[in-house]
C-alpha positions in Angstrom: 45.8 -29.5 26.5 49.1 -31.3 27.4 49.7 -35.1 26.7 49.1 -35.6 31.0 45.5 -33.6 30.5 42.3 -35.5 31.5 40.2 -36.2 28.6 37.7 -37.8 30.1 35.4 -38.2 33.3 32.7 -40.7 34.1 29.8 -39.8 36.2 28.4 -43.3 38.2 24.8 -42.2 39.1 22.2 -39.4 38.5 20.4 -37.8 41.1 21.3 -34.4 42.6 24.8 -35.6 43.1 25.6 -37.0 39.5 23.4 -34.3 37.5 25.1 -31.5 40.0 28.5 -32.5 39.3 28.2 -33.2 35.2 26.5 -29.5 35.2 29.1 -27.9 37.2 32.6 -29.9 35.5 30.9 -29.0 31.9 30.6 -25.5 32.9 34.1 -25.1 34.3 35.6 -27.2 31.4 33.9 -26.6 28.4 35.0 -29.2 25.5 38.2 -29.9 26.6 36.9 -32.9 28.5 34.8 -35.4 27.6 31.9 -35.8 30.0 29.3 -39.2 30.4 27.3 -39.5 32.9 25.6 -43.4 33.3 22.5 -44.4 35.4 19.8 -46.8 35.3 16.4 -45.5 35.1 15.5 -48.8 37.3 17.5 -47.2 40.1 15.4 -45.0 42.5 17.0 -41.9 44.1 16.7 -41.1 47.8 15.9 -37.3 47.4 11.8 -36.8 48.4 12.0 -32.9 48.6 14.7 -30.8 49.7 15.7 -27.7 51.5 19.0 -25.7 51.3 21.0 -23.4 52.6 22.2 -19.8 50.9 25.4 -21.5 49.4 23.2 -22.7 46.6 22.7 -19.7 45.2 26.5 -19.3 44.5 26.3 -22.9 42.2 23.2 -21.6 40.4 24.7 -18.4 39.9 27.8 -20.0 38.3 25.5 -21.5 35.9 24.2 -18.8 35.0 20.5 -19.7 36.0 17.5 -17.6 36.1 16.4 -17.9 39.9 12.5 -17.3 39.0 13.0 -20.1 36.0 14.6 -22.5 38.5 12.3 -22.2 40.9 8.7 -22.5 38.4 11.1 -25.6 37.8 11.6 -27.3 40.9 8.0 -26.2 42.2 10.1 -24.5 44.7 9.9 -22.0 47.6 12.1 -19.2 49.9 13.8 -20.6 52.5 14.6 -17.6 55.5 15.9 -20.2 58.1 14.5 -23.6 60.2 12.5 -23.2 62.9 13.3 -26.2 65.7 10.1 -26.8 67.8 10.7 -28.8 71.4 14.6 -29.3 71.0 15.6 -27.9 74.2 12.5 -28.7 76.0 8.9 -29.6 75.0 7.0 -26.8 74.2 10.2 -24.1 73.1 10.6 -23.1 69.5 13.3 -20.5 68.1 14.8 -20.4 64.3 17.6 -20.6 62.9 17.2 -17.3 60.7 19.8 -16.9 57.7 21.9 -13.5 57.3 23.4 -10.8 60.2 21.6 -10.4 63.4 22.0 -6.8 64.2 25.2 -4.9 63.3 28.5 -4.7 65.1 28.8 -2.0 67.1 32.9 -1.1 67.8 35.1 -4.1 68.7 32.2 -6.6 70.0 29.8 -8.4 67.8 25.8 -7.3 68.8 24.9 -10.1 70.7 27.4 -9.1 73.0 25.5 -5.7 73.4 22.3 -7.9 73.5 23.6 -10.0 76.6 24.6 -6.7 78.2 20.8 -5.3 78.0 19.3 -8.8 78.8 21.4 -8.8 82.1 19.8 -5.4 82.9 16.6 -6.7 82.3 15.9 -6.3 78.6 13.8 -8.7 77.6 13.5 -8.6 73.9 14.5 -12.0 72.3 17.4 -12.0 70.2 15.6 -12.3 67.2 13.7 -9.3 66.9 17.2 -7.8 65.3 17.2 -10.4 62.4 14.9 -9.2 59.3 14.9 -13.0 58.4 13.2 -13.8 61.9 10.8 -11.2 61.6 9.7 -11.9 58.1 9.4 -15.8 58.8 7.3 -15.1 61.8 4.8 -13.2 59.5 5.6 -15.8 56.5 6.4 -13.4 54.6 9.4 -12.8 51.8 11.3 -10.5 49.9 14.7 -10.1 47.5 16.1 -7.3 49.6 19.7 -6.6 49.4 20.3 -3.8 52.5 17.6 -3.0 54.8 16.5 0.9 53.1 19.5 2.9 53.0 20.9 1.6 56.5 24.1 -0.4 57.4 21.6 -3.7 57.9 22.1 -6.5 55.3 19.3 -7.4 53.9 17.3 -11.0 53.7 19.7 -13.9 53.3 17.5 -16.8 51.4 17.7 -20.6 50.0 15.4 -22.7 48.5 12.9 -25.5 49.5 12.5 -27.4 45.8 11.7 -31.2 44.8 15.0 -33.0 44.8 13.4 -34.8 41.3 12.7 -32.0 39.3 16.4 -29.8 40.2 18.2 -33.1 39.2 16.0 -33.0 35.3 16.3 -29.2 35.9 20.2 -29.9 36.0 20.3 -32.8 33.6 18.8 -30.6 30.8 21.6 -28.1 31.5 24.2 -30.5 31.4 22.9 -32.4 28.3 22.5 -29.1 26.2 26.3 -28.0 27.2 27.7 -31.7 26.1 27.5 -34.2 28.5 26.7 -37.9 27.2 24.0 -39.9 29.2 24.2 -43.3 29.2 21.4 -45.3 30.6 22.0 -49.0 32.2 23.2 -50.9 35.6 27.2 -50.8 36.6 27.9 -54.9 37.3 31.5 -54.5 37.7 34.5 -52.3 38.3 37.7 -53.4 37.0 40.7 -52.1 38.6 44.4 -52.0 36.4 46.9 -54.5 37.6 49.6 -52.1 37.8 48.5 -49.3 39.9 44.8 -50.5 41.4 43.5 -47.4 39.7 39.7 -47.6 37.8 40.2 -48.8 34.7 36.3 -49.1 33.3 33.4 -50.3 34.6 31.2 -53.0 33.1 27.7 -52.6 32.1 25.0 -54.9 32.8 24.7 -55.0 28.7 28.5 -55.8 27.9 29.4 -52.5 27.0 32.9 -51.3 29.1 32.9 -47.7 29.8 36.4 -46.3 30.3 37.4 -42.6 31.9 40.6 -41.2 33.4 38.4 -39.9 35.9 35.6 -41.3 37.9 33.2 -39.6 40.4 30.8 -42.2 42.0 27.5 -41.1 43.1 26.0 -44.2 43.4 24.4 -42.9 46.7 25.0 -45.3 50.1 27.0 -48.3 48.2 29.1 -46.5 47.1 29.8 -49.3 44.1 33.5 -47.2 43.3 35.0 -45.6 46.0 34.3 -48.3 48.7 33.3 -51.4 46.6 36.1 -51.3 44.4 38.5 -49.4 46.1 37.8 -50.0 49.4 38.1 -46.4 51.4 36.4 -47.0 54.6 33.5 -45.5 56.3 33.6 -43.7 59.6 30.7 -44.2 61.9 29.4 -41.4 64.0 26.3 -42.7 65.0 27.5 -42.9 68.5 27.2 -39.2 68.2 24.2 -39.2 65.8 22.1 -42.0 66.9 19.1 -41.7 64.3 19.5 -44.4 61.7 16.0 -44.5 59.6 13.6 -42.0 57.9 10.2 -42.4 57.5 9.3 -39.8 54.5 5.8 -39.2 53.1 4.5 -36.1 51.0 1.2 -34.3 51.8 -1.1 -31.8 50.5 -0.7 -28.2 51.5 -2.7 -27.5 55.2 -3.2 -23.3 56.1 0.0 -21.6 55.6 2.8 -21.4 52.9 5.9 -20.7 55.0 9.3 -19.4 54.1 11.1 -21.4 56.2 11.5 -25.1 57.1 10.5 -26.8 60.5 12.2 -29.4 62.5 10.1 -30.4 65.3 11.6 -32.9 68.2 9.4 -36.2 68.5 10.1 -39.0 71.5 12.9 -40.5 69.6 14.2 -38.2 66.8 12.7 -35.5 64.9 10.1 -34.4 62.2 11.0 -32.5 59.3 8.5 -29.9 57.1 9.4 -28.4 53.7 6.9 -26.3 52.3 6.9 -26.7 48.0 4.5 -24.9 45.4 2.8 -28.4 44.9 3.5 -29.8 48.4 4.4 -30.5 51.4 7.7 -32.8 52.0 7.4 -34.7 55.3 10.0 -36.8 57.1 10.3 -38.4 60.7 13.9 -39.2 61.5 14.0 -41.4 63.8 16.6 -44.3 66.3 15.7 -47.3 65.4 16.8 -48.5 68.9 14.7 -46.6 70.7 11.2 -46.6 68.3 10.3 -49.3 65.7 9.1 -48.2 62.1 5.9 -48.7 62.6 5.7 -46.4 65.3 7.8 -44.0 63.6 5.1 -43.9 60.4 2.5 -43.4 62.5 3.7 -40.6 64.2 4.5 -39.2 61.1 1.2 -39.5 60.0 -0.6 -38.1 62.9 1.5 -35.0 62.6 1.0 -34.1 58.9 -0.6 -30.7 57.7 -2.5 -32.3 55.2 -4.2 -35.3 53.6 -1.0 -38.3 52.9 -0.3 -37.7 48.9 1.8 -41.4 48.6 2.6 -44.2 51.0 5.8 -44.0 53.5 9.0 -45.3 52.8 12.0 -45.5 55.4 15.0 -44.8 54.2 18.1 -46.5 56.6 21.3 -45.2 56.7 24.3 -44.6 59.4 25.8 -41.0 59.7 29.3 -40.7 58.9 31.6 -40.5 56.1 34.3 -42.1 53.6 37.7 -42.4 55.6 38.6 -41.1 52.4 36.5 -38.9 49.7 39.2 -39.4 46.7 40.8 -42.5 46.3 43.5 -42.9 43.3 41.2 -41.9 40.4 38.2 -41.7 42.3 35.8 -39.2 43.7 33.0 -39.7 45.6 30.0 -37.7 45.7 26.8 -37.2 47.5 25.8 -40.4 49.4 28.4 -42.2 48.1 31.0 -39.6 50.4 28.8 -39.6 53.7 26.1 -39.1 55.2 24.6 -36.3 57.7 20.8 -36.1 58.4 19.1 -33.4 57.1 19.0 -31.3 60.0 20.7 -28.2 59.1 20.0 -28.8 55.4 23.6 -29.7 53.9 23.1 -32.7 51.9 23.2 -30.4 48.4 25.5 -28.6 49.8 28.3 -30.9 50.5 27.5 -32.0 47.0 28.1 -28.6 46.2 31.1 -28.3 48.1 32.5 -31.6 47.0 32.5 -30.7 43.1 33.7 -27.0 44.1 36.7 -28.2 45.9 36.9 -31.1 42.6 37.3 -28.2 40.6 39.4 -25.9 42.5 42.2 -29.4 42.6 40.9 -30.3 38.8 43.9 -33.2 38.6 46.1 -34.5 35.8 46.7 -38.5 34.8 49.5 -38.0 36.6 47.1 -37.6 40.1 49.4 -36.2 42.4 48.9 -37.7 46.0 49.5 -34.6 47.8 46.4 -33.0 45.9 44.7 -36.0 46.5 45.3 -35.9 50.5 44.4 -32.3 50.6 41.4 -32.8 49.2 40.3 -35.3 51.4 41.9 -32.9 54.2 39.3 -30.3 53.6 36.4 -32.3 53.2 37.3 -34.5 56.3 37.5 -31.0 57.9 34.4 -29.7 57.1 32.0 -32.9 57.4 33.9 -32.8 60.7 32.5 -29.2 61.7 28.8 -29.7 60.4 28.8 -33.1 62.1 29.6 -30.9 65.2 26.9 -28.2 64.6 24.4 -31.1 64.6 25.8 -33.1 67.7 25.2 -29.6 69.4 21.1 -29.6 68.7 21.1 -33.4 70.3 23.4 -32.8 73.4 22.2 -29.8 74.6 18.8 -30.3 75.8 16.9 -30.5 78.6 14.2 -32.7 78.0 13.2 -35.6 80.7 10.3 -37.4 78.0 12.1 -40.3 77.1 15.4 -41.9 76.9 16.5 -41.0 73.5 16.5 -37.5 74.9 18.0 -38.3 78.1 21.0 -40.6 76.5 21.9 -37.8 74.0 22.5 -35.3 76.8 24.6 -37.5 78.5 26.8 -38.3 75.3 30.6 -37.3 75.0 30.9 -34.9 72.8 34.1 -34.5 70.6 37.0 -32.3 71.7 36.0 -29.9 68.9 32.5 -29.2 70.3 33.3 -29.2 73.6 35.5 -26.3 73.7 33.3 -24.7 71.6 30.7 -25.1 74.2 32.8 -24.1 77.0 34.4 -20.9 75.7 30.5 -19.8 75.1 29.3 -21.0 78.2 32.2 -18.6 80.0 32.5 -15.6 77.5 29.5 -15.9 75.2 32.4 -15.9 72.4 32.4 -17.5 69.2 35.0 -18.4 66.7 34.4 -19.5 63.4 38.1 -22.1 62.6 39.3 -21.1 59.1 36.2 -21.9 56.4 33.8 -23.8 58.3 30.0 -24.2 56.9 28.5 -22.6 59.8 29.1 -19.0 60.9 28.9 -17.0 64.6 25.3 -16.3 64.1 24.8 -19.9 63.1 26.4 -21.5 66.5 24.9 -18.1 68.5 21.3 -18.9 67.6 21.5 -22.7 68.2 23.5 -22.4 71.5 20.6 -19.2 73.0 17.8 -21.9 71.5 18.8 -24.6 73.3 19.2 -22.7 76.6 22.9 -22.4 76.9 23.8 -19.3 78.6 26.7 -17.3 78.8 28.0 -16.1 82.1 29.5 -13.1 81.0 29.6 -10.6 77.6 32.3 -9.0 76.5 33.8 -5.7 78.8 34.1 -3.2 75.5 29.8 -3.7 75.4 30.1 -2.3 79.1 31.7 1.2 77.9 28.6 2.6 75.5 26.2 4.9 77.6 22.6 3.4 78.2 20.6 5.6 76.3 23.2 5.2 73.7 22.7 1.6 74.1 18.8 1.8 73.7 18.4 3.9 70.9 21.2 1.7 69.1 18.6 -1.3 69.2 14.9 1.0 68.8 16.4 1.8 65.4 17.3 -1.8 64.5 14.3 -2.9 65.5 12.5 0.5 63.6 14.1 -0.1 60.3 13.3 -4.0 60.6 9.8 -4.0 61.3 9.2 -1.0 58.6 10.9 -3.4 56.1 8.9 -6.3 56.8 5.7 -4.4 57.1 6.4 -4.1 53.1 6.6 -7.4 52.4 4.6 -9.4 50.7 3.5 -12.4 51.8 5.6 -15.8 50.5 2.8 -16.9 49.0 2.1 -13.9 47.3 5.8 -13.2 46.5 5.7 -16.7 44.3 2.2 -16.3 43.0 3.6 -12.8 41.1 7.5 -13.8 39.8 7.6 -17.6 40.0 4.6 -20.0 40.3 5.4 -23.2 39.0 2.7 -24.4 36.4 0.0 -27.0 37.8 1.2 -30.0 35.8 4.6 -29.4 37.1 
């Protein structure tokens, strides 16, 4: 370690984002850098029960967790996709499914074969050629890596878990590898005359805590990075109008699904996450268009099972830092943005954000033109998901109520829009450099909420029908004979990773 080395990092706040990030810096570290991680037991945490997408399993790999261990942990579940009920109009439902849908087939991806057939008349849904579909439909689950000895990938999977448990689950990792918890309230931040870098921050019991490197994830106040430092929020709300949550757990009603459920309500949507111990239950919701009250009691007239706690709302504006890193100062989780949990990316950004922290790991010397690349990439991809969410609000076709109406007449940004036209014209997608959401992603949304191409690709036109057709009666054969060996979800848990009942 050179005399310019960081020696040491201080976490503000625990939670998902600060626990995520001391597990993941220790890891990468090792004892080079001192590590302390200080929250206030007094302080609540927003998470209620989360769901994820398949990137998680890359950070728990890299930790070197036991999947089945972290899952009896988290009184988690599998998680093949989201299934969106009344988005495009009441009464329609399709998934998201994780993974490949078919194969490609020469120079076109399948769904341009798919389009081909469904212009002739084919009416099988896209769908049928994802093994993910098919095994939510049945709620069922397996670890498959390839689909028998075919070309199909196999089942692509995240996790539903309780956002409480996988931060103690990541605390006790952390702790054991090094890292110093400190418990008590942040009161002040003092900044160094010379520079306006973090200096230390002041604890509600005198004590001064001092770091060369701070992360704040002191969730939406962001106490560092916008208290102290002043980086600036950008408000997207005029895209992404819902700006409360009612949440509320329940008991379990008839089925354990491997997949989450988004279901559209008169002014926002309803979220379902299916854990080993329960069910996690939100209602996002516009304030201007539906008061709390109304929002609770819809989400209590729509719940699977008997109310386990009371409701809370949780308010909060979409959007994000101007800036993510500011002089010595990285923000984290809440404290970086915000995106409702439509598509599942609130762990992930977290994810991402310590990923790219590591990948730019700085010096004392915190060289601005790391600094603005990291905050180029992350503007870039909370940029893209913000996108891939606008798309579920604009297009739909729903007359019910003005929430739904106003949302379809929104402008969209540039980036969406031509993203939206080239599909509307070619039924062609193109994923821009490493953003979150791949073609099958966009593909899956855009066909479930009733946007239709008005032309395929020409190469699809040059294989011969019957060519065509037994191409998709053996994707279809080799799904449906994989599935049909499935166990159930509930089943798959019950045998490799049921959580104990006092968890």
């Amino acid at each position: 370690m050179n005399d310019h080395s960081i020696r040491t990092v201080l976490i503000v706040g625990g939670g998902a984002a600060g626990w995520m990030a001391a597990a993941v810096l220790v890891k990468a570290l090792g004892d080079g850098v001192r590590i302390r991680l200080v929250e206030s037991d007094d302080i609540g945490t927003v998470g209620v029960g989360e769901a994820t997408i398949p990137q998680i399993r890359l950070v728990n790999a890299f930790l070197g967790f036991d999947e089945d261990d972290f899952i009896r942990n988290t009184q988690g579940s599998f998680k093949l996709g989201i299934q969106f009920n009344g988005w495009a109009r009441p009464g329609d439902s399709y998934i998201h499914a994780f993974g490949d849908i078919g194969r490609p087939l020469g120079l076109a991806p399948f769904h341009h074969y798919w389009l081909r057939a469904r212009a002739a008349g084919d009416d099988a849904p896209l769908w049928d050629y994802s093994i993910n579909a098919r095994a939510a439909a049945r709620d069922r689950f397996q670890r498959l890596d390839r689909v028998g000895a075919s070309r199909l990938t196999g089942v692509k999977y995240a996790f539903h878990f309780d956002a409480g448990l996988y931060a103690r689950y990541l605390r006790r990792f952390a702790e054991g590898r090094g890292v110093e918890r400190r418990e008590g309230r942040v009161v002040d931040v003092a900044l160094r005359g010379e520079d306006g870098f973090i200096d230390a921050v002041a604890m509600e019991n005198g004590d001064r805590l001092k770091a060369d490197l701070f992360i704040d994830c002191s969730g939406f106040r962001g106490l560092l990075i916008e208290e102290a430092l002043h980086a600036g929020y950008e408000d997207w709300s005029r895209w992404l109008p819902c700006d409360r949550a009612a949440a509320v757990p329940c008991a379990h009603g008839g089925r354990f699904r491997p997949y989450t459920q988004a279901t559209a309500q008169r002014a926002g949507w309803q979220w379902r996450i299916p854990l080993q111990h329960r069910v996690g239950n939100g209602h996002v919701f516009c304030s201007r268009y539906l008061s709390e009250d109304e929002a609770v009691a819809t989400l209590l007239a729509n719940l699977e099972g008997d109310a386990l706690a009371e409701p809370r709302i949780l308010r909060f504006t979409t959007g994000m830092r101007r800036k993510m890193w500011v002089k010595n100062c990285v923000a984290l989780g809440l404290a970086g943005g915000f995106m409702e949990p439509l598509e599942s990316t609130s762990i992930h950004l977290i994810q991402s954000g310590v990923s790219r922290l590591v990948s730019m790991f700085p010096d004392r010397g915190f060289d601005p033109a790391l600094i603005a690349e990291y905050n180029r990439q992350a503007r870039f991809e909370f940029e893209r998901i913000r996108d891939f969410l606008i798309l579920h609000y604009l297009a739909n076709e729903r007359e019910d109520s003005p929430f739904w109406k106003d949302c379809r007449a929104m402008d969209a940004p540039d980036s969406l829009s031509a993203k939206i036209a080239l599909f509307r014209e070619s039924g062609r997608i193109y994923r821009e450099r490493e953003e979150l959401f791949t073609e099958p992603g966009w593909l899956q949304v855009m066909l479930g909420q009733r946007l239709a191409p008005r032309r395929y690709h020409p190469v699809a036109d040059m294989l011969a029908d019957t060519d065509l057709e037994e191409f998709f009666r053996n994707i279809k054969t080799l799904i449906n004979r994989a599935v049909d060996a499935m166990p159930a979800h509930e089943a798959f848990i019950a045998r490799t990773c049921a959580a104990s009942r006092e968890g």
